[in-house]
DONUMI-453379 format. One record per residue: x, y, z of N, C-alpha, C in turn; residue number from 0. Coordinates in steps of 0.05 Angstrom, whole numbers, plus 32768, in hexadecimal, padded with zeros to 4 digits. Example, Ala and Ser with C-alpha at 12.3 -4.5 7.8 and 13.67 -1.06 7.14 Angstrom:
2
R    nX    nY    nZ   caX   caY   caZ    cX    cY    cZ    k
R  8108  7F8E  809C  80F6  7FA6  809C  8108  7FBE  809C    0
R  8101  7FD3  808E  8111  7FEB  808F  8102  8001  809D    1
This chain:
69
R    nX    nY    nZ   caX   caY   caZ    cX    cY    cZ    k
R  7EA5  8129  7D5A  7EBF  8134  7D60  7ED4  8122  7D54    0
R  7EE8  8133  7D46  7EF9  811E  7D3E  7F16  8118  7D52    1
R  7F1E  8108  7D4F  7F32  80FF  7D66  7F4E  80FA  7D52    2
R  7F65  8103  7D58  7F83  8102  7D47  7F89  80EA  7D54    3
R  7F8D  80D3  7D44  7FA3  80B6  7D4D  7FB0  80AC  7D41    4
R  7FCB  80B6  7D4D  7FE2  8095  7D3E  7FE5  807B  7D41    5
R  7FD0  8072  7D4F  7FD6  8059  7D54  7FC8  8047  7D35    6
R  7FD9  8043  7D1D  7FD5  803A  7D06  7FC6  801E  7D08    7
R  7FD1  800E  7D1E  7FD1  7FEB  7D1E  7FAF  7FED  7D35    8
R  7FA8  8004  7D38  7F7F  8008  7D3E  7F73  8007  7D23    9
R  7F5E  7FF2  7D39  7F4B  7FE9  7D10  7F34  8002  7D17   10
R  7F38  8019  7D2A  7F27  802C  7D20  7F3A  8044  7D13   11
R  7F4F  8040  7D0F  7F62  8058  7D03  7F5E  805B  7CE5   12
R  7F5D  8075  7CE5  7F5C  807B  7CC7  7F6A  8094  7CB8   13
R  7F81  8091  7CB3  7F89  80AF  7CAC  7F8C  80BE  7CC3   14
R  7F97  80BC  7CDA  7FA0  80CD  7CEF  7F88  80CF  7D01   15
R  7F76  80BE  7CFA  7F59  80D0  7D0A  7F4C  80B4  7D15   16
R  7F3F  80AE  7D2A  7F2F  8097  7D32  7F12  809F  7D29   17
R  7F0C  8088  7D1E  7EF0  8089  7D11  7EDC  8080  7D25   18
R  7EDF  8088  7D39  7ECA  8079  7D4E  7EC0  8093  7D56   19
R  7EA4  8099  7D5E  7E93  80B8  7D5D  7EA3  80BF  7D7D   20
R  7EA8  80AC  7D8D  7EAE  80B0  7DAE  7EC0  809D  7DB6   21
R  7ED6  80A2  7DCE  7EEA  8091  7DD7  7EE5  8091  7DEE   22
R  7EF2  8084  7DFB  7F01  8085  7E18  7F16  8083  7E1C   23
R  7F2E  809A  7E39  7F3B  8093  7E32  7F3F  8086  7E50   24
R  7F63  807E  7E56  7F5F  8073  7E6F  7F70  808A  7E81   25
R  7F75  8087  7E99  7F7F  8095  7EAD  7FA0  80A8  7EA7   26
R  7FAC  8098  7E87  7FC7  80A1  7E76  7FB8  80B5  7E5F   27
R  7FAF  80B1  7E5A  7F95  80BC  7E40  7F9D  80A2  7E2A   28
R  7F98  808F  7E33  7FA8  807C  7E19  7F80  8074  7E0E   29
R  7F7E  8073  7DFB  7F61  8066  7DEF  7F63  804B  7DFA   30
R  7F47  8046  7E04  7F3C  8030  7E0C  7F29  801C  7DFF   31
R  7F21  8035  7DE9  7F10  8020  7DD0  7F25  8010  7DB6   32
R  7F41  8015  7DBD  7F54  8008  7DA6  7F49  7FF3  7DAD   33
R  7F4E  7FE2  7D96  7F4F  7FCC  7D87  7F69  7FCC  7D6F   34
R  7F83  7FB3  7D80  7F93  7FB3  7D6F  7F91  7FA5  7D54   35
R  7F97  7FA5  7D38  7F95  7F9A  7D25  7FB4  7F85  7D28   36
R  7FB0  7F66  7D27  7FC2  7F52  7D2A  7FD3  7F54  7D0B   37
R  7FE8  7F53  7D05  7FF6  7F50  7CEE  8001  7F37  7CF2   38
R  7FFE  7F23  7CDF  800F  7F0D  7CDF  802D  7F03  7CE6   39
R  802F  7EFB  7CF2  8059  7EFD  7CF4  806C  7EFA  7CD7   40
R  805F  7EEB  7CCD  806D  7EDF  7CB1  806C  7EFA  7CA0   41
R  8055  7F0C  7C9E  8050  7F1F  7C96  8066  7F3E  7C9A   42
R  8063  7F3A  7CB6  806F  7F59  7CBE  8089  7F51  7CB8   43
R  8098  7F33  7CBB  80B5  7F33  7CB8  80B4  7F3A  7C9B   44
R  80A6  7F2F  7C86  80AF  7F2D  7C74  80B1  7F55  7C65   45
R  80A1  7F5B  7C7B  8097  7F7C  7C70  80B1  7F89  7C84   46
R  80B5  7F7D  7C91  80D5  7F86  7CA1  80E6  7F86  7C8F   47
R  80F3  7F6E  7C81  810A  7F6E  7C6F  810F  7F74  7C5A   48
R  80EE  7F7D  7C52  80EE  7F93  7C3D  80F7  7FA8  7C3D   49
R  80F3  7FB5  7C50  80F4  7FD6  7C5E  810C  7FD5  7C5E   50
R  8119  7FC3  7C76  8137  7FBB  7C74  814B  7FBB  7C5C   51
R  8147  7FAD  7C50  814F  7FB5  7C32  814A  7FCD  7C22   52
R  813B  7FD8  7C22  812E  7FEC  7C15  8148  7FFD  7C27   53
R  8147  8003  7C41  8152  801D  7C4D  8174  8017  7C4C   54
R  8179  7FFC  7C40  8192  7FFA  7C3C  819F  7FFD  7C21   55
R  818A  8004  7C0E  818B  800B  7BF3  8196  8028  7BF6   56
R  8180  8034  7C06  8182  804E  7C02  8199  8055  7C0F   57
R  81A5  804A  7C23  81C0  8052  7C2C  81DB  8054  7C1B   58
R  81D7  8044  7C12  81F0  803E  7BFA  81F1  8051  7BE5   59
R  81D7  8055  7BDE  81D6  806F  7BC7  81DC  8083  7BD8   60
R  81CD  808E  7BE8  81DD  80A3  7BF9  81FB  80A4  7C04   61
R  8204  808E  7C03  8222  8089  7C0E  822E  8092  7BE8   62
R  8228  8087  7BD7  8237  808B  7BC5  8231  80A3  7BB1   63
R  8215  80B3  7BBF  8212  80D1  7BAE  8227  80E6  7BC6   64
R  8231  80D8  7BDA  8245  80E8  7BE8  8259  80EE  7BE4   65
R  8265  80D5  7BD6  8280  80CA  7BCE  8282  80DD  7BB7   66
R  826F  80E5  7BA8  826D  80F1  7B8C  826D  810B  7B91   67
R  826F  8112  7BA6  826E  8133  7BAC  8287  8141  7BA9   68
């Protein structure tokens, strides 16, 4: 049976779906076989202020394809 999951940062996640044949869940329905995947700190900031930047790029072009209207 396949199972739908967003939980991305599970090292059984794959494409929306848990790759484990069977779960459990608990008394919330939350899965009890997760296993979170640890991301480095140095890592996620540095993948933070990327994004950060990135979504502040895109603002400005959108601020100034406005201005052009």
């Amino acid at each position: 049976m396949r199972v739908m999951c967003e939980n991305q940062f599970c090292v059984y996640w794959s494409e929306n779906t848990c790759t484990l044949r069977k779960i459990s869940l608990d008394a919330v329905g939350a899965c009890t076989d997760c296993i979170h995947v640890e991301v480095p700190k140095d890592l996620l900031a540095q993948k933070r202020q990327e994004l950060l930047s990135e979504l502040r790029e895109r603002e400005a072009r959108w601020g100034e394809e406005a201005l052009g209207l």
